[in-house]
Backbone bond lengths (Angstrom), bond angles and torsions (degrees), N, CA, C in turn:
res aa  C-N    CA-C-N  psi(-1)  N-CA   C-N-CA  omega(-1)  CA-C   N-CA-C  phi
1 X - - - 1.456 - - 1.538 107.78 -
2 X 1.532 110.68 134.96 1.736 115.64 175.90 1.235 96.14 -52.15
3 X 1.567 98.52 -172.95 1.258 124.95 167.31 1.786 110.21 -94.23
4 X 1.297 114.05 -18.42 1.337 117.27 173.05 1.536 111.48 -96.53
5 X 1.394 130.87 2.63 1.163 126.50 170.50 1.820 99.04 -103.23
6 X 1.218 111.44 -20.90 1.466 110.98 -173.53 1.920 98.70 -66.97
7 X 1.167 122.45 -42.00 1.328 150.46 -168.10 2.047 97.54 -70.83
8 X 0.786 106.76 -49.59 1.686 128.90 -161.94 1.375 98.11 -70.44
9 X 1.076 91.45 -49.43 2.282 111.03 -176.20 1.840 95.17 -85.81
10 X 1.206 114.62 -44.06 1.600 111.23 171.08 1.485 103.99 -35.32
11 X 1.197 101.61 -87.12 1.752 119.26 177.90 1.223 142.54 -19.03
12 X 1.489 83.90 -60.19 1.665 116.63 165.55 1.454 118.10 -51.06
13 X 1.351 114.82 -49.41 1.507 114.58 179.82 1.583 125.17 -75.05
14 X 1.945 78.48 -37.33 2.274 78.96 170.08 1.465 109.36 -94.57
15 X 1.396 134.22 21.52 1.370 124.33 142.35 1.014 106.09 -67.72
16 X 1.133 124.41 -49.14 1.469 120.03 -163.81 1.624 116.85 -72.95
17 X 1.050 116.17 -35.68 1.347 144.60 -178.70 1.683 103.71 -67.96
18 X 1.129 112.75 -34.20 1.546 135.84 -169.33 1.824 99.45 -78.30
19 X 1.319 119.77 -64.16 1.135 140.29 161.77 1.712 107.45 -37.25
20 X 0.827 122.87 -73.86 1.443 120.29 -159.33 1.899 92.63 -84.24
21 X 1.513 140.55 -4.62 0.938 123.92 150.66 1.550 111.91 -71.65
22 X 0.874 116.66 -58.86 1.842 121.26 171.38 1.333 110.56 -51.05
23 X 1.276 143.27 3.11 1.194 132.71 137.77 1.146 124.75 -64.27
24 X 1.938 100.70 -50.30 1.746 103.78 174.63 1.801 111.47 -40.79
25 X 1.389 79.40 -59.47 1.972 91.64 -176.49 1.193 101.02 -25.88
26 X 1.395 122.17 -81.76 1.281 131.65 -131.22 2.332 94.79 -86.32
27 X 1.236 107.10 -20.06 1.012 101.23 141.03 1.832 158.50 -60.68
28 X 1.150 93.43 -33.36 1.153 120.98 167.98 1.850 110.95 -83.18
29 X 1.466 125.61 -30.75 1.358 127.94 -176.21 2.061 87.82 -77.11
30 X 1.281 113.91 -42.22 1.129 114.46 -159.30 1.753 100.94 -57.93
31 X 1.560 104.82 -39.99 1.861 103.88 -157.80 1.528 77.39 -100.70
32 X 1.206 135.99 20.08 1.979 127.25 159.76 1.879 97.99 -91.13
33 X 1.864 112.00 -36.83 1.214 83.98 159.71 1.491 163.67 -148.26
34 X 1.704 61.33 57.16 2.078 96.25 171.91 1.256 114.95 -105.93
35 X 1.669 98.84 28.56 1.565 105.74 -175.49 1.600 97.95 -91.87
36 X 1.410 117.39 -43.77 1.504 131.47 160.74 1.521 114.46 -27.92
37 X 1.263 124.25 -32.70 1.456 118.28 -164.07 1.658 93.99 -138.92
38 X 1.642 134.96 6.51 1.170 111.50 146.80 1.571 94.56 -166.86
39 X 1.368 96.58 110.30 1.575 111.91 -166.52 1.256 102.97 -46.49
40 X 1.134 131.72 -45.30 2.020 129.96 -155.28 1.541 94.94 -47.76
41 X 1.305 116.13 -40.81 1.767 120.24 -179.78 1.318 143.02 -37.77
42 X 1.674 87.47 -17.66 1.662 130.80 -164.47 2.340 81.44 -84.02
43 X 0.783 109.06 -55.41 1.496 92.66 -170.12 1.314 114.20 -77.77
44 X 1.688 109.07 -16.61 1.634 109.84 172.55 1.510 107.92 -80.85
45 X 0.992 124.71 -32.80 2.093 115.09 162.96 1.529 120.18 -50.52
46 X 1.603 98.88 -35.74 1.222 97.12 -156.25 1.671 106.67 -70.44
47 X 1.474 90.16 -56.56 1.619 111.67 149.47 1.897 134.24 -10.78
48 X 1.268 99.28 -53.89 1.597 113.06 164.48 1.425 112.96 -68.83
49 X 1.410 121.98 -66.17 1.207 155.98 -169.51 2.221 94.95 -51.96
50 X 1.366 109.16 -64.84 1.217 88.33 166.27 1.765 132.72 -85.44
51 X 1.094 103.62 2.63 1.566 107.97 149.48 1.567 134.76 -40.99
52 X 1.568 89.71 -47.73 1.588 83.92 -168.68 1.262 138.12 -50.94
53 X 1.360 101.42 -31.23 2.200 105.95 173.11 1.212 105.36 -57.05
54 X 1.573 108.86 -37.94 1.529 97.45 -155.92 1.457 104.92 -84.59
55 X 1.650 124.80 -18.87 1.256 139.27 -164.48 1.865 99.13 -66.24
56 X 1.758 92.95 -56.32 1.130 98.12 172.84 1.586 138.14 -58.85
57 X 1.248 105.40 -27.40 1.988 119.52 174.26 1.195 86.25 -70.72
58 X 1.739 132.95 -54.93 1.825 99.78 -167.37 1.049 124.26 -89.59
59 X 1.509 136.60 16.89 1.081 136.34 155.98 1.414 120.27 -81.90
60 X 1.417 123.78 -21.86 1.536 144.43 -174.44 1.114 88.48 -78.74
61 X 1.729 129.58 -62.80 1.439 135.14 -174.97 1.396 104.54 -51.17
62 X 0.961 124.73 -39.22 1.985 132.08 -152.84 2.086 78.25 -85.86
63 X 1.631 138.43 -62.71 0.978 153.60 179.28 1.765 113.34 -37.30
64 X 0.907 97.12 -53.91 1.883 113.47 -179.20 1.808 104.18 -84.45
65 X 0.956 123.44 -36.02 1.239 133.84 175.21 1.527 120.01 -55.44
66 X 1.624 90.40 -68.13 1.843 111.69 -173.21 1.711 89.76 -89.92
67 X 0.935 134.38 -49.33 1.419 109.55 -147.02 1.845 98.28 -97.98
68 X 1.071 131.26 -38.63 1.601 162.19 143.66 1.443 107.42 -31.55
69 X 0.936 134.72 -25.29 1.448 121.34 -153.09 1.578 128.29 23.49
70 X 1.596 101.37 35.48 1.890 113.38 142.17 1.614 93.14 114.49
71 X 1.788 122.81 -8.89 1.082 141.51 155.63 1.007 132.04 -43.86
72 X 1.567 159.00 73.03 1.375 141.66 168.99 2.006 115.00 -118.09
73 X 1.111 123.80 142.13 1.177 140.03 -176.69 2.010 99.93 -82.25
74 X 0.907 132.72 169.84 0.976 145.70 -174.18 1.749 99.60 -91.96
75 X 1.254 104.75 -67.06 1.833 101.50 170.82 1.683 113.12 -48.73
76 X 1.417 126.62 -55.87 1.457 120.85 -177.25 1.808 109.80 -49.08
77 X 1.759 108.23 -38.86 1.049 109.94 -170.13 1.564 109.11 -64.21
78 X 1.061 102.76 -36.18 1.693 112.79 -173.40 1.716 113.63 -65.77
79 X 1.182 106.09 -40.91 1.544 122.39 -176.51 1.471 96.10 -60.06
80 X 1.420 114.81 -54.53 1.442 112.29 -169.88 1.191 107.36 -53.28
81 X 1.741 129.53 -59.37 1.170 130.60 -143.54 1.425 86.97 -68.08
82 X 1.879 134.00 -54.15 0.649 147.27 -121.14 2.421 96.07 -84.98
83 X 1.239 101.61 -27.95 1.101 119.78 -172.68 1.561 94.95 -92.81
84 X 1.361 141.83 -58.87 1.369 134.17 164.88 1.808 103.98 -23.36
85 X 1.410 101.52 -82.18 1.546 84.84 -173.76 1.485 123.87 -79.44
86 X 1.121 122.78 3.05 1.250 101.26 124.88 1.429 160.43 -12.91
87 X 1.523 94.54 -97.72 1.379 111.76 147.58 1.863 129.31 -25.91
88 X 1.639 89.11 -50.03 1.582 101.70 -173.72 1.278 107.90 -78.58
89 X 1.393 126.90 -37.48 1.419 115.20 174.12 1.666 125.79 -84.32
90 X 1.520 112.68 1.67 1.293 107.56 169.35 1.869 115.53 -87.87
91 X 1.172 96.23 -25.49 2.119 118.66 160.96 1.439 106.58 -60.51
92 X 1.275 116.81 -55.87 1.767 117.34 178.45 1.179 96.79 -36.11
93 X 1.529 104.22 -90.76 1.423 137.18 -166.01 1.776 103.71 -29.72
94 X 1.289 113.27 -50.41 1.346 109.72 -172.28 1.644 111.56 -63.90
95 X 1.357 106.52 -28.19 1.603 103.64 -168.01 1.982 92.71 -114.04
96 X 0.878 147.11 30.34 1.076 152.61 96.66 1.528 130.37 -41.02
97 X 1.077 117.67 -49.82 1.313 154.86 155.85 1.576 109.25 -20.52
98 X 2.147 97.54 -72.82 1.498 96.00 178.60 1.771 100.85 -95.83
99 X 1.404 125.39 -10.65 1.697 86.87 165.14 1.705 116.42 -67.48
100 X 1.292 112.15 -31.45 1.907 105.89 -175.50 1.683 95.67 -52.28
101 X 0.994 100.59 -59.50 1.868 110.73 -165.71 1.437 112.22 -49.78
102 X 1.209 114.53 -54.86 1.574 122.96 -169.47 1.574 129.41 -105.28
103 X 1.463 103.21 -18.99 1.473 112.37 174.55 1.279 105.83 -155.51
104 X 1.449 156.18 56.44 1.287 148.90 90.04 1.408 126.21 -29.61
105 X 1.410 104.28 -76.29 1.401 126.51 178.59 2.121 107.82 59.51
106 X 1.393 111.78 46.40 1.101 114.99 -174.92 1.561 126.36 73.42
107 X 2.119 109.57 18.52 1.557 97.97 -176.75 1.584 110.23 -80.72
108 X 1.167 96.79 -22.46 1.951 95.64 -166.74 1.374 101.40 -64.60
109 X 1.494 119.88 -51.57 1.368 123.42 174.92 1.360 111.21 -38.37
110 X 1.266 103.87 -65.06 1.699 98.38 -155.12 1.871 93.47 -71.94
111 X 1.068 137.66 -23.21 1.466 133.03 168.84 1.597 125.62 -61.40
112 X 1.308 100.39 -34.05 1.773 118.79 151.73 1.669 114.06 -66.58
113 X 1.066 116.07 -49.62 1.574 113.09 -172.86 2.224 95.65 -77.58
114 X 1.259 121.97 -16.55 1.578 103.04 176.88 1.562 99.58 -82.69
115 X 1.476 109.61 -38.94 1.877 91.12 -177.02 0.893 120.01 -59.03
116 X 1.239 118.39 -37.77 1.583 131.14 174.00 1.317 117.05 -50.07
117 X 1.359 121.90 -32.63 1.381 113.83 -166.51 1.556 102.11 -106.96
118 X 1.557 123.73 1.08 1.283 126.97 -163.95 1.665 82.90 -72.13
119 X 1.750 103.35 170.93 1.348 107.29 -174.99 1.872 113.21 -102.78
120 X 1.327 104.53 18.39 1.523 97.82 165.96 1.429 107.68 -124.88
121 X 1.385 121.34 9.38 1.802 138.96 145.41 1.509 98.99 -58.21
122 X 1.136 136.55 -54.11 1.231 155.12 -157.37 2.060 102.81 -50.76
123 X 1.461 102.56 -56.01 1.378 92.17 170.97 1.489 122.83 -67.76
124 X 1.375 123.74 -37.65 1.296 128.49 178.11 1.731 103.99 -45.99
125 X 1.318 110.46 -60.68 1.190 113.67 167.17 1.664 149.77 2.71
126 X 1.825 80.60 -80.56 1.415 109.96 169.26 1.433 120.28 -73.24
127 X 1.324 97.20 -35.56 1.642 91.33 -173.81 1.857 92.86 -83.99
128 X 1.130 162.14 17.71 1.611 155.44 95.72 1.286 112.97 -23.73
129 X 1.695 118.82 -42.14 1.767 116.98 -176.70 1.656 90.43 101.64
130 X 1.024 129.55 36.84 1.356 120.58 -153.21 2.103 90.92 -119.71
131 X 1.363 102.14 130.26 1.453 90.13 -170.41 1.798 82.18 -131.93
132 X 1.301 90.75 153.05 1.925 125.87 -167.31 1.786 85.67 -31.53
133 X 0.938 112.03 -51.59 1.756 125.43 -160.09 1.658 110.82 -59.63
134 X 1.334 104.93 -45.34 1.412 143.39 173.76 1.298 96.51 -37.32
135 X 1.899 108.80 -87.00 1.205 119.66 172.17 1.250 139.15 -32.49
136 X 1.666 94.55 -53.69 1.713 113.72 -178.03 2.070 98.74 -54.24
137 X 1.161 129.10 -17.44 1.272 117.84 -150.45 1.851 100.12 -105.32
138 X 1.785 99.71 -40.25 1.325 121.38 166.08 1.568 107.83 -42.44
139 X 1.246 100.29 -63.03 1.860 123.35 177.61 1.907 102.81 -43.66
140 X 1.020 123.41 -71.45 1.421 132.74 177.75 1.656 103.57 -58.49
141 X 1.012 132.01 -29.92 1.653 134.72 174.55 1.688 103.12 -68.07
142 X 0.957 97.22 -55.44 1.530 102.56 -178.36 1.872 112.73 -68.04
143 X 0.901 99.72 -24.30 1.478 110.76 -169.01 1.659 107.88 -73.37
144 X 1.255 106.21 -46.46 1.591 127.48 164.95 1.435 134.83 -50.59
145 X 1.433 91.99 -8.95 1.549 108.30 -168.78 1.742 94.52 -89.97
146 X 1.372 104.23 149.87 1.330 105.02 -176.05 1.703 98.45 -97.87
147 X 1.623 109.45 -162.20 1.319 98.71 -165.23 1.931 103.89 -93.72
148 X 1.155 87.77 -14.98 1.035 80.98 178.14 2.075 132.77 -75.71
149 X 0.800 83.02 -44.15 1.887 107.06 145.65 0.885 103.17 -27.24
150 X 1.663 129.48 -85.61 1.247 145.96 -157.24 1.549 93.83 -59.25
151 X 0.901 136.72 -81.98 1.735 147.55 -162.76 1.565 104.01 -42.50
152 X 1.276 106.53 -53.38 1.964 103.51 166.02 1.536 102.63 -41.31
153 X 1.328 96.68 -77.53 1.393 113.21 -154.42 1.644 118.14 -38.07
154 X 1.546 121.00 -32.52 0.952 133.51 153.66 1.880 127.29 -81.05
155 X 1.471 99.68 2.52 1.555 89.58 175.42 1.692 92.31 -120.28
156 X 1.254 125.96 -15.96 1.574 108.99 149.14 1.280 123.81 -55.68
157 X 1.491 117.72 -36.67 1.393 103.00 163.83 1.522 146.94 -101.55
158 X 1.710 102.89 33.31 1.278 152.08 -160.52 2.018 65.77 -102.89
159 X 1.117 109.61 -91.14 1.242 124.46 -138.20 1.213 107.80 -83.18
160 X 1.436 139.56 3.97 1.235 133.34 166.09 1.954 103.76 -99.64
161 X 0.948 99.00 -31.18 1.994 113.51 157.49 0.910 109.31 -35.85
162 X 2.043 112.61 -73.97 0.953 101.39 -163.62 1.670 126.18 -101.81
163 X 1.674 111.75 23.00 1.214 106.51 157.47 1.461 119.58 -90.65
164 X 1.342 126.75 -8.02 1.164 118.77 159.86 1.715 121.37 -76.56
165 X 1.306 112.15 -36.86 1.141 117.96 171.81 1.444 133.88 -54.47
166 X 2.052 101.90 -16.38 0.992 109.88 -166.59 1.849 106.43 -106.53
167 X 0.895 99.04 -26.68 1.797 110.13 164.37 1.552 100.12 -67.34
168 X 1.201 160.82 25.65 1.340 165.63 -75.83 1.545 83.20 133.99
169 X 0.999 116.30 -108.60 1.784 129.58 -164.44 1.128 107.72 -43.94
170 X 1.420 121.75 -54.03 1.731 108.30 -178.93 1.278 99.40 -59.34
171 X 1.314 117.57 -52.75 1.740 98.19 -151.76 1.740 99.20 -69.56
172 X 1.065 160.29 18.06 1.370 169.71 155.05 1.771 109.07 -88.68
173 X 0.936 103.46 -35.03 1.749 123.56 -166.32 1.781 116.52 -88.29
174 X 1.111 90.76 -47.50 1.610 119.66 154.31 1.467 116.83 -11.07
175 X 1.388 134.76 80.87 1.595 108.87 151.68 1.400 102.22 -149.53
């Protein structure tokens, strides 16, 4: 096999791999926010959300296995993981993207600004140094952000996650 078919078949598998992680995502954003209107949901996000390492090792495993014949280098392993989320956080981001834009319409905010103001938020608070005023200004900062903002901002940290996460998996994944 070339070096451009090694690359081609690289790709190929963490698109795909990329895709069906960005489902989890965007699954998991979905039951983060139908956690607002039926709490039990709160353990099904959490649920997705800590999946992903492991989602990702068995697809690398399923990758090195089937396509590898049980072979992987520590660099190939890394590329993959590293191209999975990739992949997966430019899919988030996009469909993040159109719920801020087209169907938010200010709920997450104002669902962030009630915990916040509930009165056992209140200690977390203080012990930050964080005073009502503080918040109220944080709250309006965030509010200002367009959607597009928002969708980076969470797929930069899609992707700084998951390059640490992914030097993690290869070197485990590795043989």
């Amino acid at each position: 096999m070339t070096l451009g078919e090694k690359i081609h078949q690289l790709r190929a598998f963490a698109g795909i791999d990329g895709l069906l992680l960005a489902l989890i995502w965007i699954s998991s954003f979905g039951c983060y926010l139908g956690q607002f209107g039926h709490p039990a949901l709160s353990i099904v996000w959490m649920l997705f959300a800590v999946s992903t390492p492991f989602f990702v090792a068995f697809r690398l495993r399923h990758f090195r296995d089937e396509a590898l014949d049980g072979s992987i280098s520590f660099r190939r392993a890394f590329a993959y993981c590293i191209m999975v989320f990739l992949y997966a956080s430019i899919l988030f981001a996009l469909a993040q993207w159109a719920y801020f834009n087209y169907v938010d319409q200010g709920f997450l905010l104002s669902q962030f600004g009630l915990i916040m103001h509930r009165e056992e938020s209140q200690a977390v608070l203080e012990a930050y140094k964080l005073t009502p005023e503080m918040l109220d200004t944080i709250m309006e900062d965030i509010g200002k952000m367009t959607p597009i903002d928002l969708s980076l901002g969470f797929a930069n940290m899609n992707l700084t996650g998951g390059f640490f996460m992914s030097l993690i998996i290869a070197a485990i994944m590795r043989k």
